[in-house]
TORPALUM-195112 format. One record per residue (C-alpha): y, z, x; residue in three letters. Coordinates in steps of 0.25 Angstrom, whole numbers, padded with zeros to 4 digits, always signed. Each point is the difference from the previous one (the first is absolute). Layout:
TORPALUM-195112
YZXAla/...
***
This chain:
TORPALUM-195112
+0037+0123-0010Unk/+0004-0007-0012Unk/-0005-0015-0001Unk/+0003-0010-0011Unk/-0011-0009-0002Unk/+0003-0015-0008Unk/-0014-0003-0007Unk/-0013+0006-0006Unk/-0011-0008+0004Unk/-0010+0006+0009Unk/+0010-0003+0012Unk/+0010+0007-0005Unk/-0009+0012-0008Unk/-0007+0001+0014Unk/+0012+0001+0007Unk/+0005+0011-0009Unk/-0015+0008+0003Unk/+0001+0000+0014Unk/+0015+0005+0001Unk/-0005+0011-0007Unk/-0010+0003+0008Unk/+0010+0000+0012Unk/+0007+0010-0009Unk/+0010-0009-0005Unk/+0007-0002-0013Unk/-0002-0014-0006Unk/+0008-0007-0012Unk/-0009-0012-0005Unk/+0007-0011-0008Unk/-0006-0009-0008Unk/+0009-0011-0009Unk/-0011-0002-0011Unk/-0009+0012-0009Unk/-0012-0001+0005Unk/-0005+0003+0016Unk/-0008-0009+0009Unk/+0007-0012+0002Unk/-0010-0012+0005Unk/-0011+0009-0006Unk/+0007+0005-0013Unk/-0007+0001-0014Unk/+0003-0001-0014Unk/-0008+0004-0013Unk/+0002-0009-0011Unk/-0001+0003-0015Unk/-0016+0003-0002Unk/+0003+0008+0013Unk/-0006-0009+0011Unk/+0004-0001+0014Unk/+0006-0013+0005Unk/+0004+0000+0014Unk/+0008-0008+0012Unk/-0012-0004+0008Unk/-0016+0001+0000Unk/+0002+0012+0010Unk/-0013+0003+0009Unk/-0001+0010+0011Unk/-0006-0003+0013Unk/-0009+0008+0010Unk/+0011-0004+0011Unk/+0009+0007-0008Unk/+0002+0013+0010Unk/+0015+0004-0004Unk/-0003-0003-0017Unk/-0014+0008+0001Unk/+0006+0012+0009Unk/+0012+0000-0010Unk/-0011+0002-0011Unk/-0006+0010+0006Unk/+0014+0008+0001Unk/+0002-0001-0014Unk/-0015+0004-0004Unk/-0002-0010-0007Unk/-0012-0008+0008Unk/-0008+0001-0012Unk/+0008-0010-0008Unk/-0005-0011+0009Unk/-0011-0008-0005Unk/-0007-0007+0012Unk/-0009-0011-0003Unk/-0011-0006+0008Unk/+0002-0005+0013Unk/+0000-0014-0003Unk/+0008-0012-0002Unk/-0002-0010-0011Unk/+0003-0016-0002Unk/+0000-0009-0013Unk/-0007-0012+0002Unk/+0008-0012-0005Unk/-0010-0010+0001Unk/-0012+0009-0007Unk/+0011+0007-0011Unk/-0006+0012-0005Unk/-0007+0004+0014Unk/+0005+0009+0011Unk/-0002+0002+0014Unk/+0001+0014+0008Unk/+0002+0005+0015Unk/-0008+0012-0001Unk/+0005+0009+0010Unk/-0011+0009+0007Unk/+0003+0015+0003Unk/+0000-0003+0014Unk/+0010+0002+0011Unk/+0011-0009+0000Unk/+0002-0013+0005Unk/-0015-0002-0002Unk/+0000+0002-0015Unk/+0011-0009-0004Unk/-0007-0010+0010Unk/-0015+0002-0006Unk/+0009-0003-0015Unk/+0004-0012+0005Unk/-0013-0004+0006Unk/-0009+0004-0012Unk/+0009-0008-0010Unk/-0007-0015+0000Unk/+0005-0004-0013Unk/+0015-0005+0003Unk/+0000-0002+0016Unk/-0011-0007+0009Unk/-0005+0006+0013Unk/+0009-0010+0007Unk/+0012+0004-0008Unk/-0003+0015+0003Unk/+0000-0003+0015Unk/+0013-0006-0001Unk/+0005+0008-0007Unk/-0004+0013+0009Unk/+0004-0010+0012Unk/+0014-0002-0005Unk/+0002+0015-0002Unk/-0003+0004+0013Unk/+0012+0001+0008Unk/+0006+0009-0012Unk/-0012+0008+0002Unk/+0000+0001+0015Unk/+0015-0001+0004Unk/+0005+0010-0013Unk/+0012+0002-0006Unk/+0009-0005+0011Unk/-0005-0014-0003Unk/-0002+0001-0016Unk/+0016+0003+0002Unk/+0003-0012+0009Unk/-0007-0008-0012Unk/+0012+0000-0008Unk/+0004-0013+0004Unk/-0011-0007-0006Unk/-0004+0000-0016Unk/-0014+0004-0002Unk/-0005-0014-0004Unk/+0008-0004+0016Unk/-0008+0011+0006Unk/-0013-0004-0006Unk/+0001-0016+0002Unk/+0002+0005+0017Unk/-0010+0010-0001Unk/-0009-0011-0004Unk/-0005+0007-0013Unk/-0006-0007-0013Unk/+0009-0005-0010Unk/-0011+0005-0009Unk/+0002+0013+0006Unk/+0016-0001-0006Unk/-0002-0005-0011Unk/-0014+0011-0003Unk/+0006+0012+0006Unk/+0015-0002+0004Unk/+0007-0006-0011Unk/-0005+0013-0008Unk/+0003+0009+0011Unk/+0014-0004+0002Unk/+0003+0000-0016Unk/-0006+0014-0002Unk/+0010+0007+0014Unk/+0013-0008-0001Unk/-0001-0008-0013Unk/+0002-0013+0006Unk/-0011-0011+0005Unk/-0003-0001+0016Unk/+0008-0012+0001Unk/+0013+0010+0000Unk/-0005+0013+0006Unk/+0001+0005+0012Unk/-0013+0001+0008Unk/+0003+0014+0004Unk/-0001+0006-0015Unk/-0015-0003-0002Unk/-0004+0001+0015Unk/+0007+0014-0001Unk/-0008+0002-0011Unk/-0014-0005+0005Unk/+0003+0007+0012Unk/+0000+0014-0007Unk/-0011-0004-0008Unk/-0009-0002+0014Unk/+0004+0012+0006Unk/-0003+0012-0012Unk/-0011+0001-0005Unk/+0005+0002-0015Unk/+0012-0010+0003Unk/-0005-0010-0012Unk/-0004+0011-0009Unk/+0010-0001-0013Unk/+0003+0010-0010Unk/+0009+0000-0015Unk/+0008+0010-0005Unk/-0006+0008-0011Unk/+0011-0003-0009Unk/+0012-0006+0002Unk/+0010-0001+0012Unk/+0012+0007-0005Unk/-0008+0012-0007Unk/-0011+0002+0010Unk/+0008-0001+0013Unk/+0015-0001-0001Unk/+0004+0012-0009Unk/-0010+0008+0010Unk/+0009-0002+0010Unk/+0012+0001-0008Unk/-0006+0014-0004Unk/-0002+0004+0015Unk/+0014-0003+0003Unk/+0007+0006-0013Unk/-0009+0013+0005Unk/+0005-0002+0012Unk/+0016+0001-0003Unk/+0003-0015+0000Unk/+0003-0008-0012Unk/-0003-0013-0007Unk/+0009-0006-0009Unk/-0004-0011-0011Unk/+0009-0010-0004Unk/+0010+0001+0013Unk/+0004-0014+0005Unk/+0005+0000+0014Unk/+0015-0010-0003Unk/+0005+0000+0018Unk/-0002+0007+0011Unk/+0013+0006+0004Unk/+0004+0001+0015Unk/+0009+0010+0009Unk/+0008-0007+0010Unk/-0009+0002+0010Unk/-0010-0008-0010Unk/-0011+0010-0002Unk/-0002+0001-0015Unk/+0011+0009-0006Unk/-0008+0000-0013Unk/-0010-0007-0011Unk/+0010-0004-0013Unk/-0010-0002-0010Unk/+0002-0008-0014Unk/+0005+0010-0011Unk/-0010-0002-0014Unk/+0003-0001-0013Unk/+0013-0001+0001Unk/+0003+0011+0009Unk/+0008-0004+0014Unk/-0005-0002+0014Unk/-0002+0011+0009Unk/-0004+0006+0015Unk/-0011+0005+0006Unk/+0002+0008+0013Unk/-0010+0004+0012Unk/-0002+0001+0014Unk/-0009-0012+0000Unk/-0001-0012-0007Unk/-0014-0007-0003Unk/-0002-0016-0007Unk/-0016+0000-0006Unk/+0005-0012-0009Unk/-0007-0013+0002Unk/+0008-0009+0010Unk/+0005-0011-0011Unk/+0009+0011-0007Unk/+0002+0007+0013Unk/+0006-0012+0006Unk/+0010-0002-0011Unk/+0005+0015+0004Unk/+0004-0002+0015Unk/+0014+0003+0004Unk/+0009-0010+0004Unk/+0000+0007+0015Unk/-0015+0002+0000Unk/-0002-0015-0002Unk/+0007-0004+0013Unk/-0013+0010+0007Unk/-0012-0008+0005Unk/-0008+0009-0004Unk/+0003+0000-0016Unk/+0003-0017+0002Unk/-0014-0001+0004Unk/-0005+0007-0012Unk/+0006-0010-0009Unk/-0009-0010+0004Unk/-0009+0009-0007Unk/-0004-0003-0016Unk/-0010+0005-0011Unk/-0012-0010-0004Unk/-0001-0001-0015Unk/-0012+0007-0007Unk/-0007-0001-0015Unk/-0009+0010-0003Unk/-0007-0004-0014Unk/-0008+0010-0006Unk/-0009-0006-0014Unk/-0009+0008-0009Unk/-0012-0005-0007Unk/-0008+0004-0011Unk/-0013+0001+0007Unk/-0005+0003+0015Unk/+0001-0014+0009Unk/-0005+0008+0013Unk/-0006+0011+0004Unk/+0003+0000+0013Unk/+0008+0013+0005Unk/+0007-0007+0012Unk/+0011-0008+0004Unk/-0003-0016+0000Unk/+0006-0011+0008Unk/+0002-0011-0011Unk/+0001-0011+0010Unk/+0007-0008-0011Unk/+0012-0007+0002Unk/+0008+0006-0009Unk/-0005+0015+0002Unk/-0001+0010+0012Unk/-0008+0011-0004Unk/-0003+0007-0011Unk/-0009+0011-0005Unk/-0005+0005-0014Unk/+0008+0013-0001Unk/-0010+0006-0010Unk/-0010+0001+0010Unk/+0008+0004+0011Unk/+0010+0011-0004Unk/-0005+0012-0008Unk/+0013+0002-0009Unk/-0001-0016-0004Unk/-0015+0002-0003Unk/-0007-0010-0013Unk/-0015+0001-0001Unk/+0002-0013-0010Unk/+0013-0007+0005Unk/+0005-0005+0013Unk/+0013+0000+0004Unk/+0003-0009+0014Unk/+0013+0002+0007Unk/+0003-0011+0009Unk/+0008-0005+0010Unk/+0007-0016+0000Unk/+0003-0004+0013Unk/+0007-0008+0007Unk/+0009+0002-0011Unk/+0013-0007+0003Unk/-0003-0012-0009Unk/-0002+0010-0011Unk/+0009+0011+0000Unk/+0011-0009-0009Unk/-0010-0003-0010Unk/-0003+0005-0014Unk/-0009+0013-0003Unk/-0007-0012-0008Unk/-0004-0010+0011Unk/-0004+0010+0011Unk/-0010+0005-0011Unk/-0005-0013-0004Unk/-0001-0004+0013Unk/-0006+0012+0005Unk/-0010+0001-0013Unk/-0005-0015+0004Unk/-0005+0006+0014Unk/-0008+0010-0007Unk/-0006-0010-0007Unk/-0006-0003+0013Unk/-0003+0013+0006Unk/-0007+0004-0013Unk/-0006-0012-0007Unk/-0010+0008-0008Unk/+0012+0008-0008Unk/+0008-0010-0001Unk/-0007-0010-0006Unk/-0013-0001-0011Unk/+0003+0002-0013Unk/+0004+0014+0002Unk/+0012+0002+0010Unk/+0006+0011+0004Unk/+0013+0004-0006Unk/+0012+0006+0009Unk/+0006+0011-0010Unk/+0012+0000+0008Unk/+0008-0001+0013Unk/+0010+0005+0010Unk/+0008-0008+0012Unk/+0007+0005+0009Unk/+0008-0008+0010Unk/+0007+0007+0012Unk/+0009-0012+0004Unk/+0003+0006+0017Unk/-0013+0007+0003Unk/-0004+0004+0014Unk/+0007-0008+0010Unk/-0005-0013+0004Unk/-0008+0000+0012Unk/+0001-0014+0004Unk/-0002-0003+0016Unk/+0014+0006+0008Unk/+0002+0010-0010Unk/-0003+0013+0008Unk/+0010-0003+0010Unk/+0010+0003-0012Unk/-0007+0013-0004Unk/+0008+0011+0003Unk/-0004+0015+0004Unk/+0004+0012-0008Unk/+0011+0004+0008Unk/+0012-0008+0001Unk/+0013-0002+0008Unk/+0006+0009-0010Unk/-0001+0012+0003Unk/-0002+0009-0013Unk/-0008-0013-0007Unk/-0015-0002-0001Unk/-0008-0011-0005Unk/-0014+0003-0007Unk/-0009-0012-0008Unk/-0011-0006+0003Unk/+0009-0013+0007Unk/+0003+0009+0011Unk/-0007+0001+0012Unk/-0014+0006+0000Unk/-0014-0006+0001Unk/-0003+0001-0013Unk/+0009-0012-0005Unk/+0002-0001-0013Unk/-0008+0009-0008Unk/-0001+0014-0007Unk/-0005+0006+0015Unk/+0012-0007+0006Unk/+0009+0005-0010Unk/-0005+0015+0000Unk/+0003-0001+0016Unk/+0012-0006+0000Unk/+0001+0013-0008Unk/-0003+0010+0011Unk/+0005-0007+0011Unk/+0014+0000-0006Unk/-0001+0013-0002Unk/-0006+0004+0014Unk/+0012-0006+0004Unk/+0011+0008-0009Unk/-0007+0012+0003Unk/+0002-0001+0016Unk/
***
């Protein structure tokens, strides 16, 4: 079967792997030059990687660390210790860490919780552990039915701390969905708690050993051309064009350089676009369905991922950091973490703005000012003295509709891979799965979709 696939992010490359595992002939099309989508990468001048997002992998990740494993290429992740670390505002400089013991889950990410007496009292921790309870005991059948409420709702009827929020949840919610607790949907970080109690390595993170779009994309873009399926660069999918039945006739794509439009046939269609653009490209029949109206109360959340290098080390801390700033969600010090962007001298931080709504408008200038000012606070010793450190240059990249928005009510709008359409699929990481949004959710969206065409 031959199956035209819209899109060369890890939804739509995955997609493309698993149809030829089924023994099927898979035509990915990608409208810009590189691959990855939401984790795509770009080399600049001196040769330095820039990329979407500060991409970590995750122990809960089944479907992404299986998928490596079919590739051969395991090796390339870099897995850090098991732990979890928070600046501390109010002592600027200083950090504290959940240690997570090598023990069977929940009881390690419980004894974590417990050990660290530096940001939450014992009265806090019991309200906190009381609060979780009923996620823990009644499962994923309850986190679901928690989409009605935002987190900070959630928290204020589970009786937990505000210190708690503000300590733990406000960085949390920023790190898995880019926006603050007040606007998520309490089902994305309990889903994500809830993994994290039940394996034992669920927490444990891991970086690339070099970028993205080198060390995983053209993998699978390898797999699939040596496979029989193609990937076309530069390929902008213009309409999709219907029978009179309404099933998709064919994808007209958006002629370059001059050259005119043209067709793409197959026996089955698939969109791995992110669900802003997508939306634009529904037929005028298709928008009468319920099931592609609800999908339009779907959108992207804005994202800027700032990457800064300096002219001497700041940290050498080889993890990813919760910033707890206002401004900042996470960040890391991609010298440490990632062997290709190694610097015995220098650091260079990549780091993620969130929320970023008020931001995504403003001038490369301002964000960088404005981001500069909380590092001042998160590293006063280099900053300040007589001898501050010097940033040699930076890189910002701003991704406008990110992953969709996961405000509370919006899984009800999530759609499934298959559609009312009969040769039509849908695969990305807004789609149903219970991964959400993230680089596991897209990878299975992936396979699903193509489980689904290959049956």
């Amino acid at each position: 079967m031959r199956v035209a696939i819209a899109g060369a992010g890890l939804a739509g490359l995955a997609c493309a792997k698993y149809l030829c595992d089924a023994g099927h002939t898979p035509i990915v099309l990608e409208r810009r030059d590189v691959l990855g989508g939401l984790v795509a990468a770009w080399q600049d001048e001196d040769g330095d990687w820039y990329e979407t997002g500060l991409h970590v992998f995750f122990g809960a990740y089944p479907n992404m660390l299986q998928l490596f494993k079919e590739l051969d290429i395991e090796e390339r992740l870099q897995w850090k210790e098991h732990t979890l670390i928070f600046n501390q505002p109010e002592k600027p400089g200083t950090y504290s860490r959940f240690d997570v013991p090598d023990i069977p889950a929940p009881i390690n990410v419980i004894l974590s919780i417990l050990r660290n007496n530096d940001m939450l009292s014992w009265e806090q921790k019991l309200r906190f552990a009381w609060g979780l309870w009923p996620a823990i005991v009644r499962g994923q059948d309850y986190v679901e039915n928690m989409d009605k409420y935002s987190l900070l709702e959630w928290l204020e009827r589970q009786g937990v701390d505000e210190r708690v929020n503000s300590d733990i949840f406000i960085a949390a919610s920023k790190a898995l969905t880019f926006i603050g607790p007040e606007e998520v949907s309490a089902t994305v970080p309990l889903t994500a708690l809830n993994r994290f109690l039940q394996e034992r390595y669920g927490s444990k993170v891991a970086f690339l050993d070099g970028s993205p779009t080198e060390r995983l994309c053209q993998p699978m873009a390898d797999y699939i051309t040596e496979h029989g399926g193609e990937i076309h660069l530069n390929s902008a999918l213009k309409e999709i064009q219907l029978n009179p039945d309404h099933t998709v006739r064919n994808f007209l794509m958006r002629g370059t350089e001059g050259q005119a439009d043209y067709t793409i046939e197959a026996d089955a269609y698939v969109s791995a676009l992110s669900v802003d653009p997508l939306k634009t490209l529904f037929p005028e029949p298709w928008r009468k369905l319920e099931f592609f109206e609800k999908v339009t109360h779907l959108e992207g959340v804005p994202v800027i991922n700032i990457h800064l290098w300096f002219d001497r080390k700041l940290t050498d801390i080889d993890q990813l950091l919760f910033s707890r700033s206002p401004l900042l969600s996470v960040y890391a010090d991609m010298s440490n973490t990632c062997r290709e962007y190694a610097d015995p001298d220098r650091s260079m931080l990549e780091l993620v703005l969130a929320p970023a709504a008020d931001w995504i408008s403003k001038s490369e200038a301002d964000i960088l000012s404005a981001t500069l000012a909380e590092l001042e606070k998160l590293f006063p010793d280099d900053f300040g003295g007589d001898n501050p450190t010097q940033l040699l240059k930076h890189k910002i990249v701003k991704t406008p509709r990110s992953v969709y928005k996961a405000v509370p009510g919006s899984q009800a709008y999530r759609p499934t891979q298959t559609t009312p359409i009969s040769n039509f699929y849908l695969a990305g990481s807004y789609t149903m799965q219970e991964f959400l949004g993230s680089m596991e959710g897209a990878v299975l969206s992936g396979k699903r979709a193509a489980e689904a065409i290959a049956t």
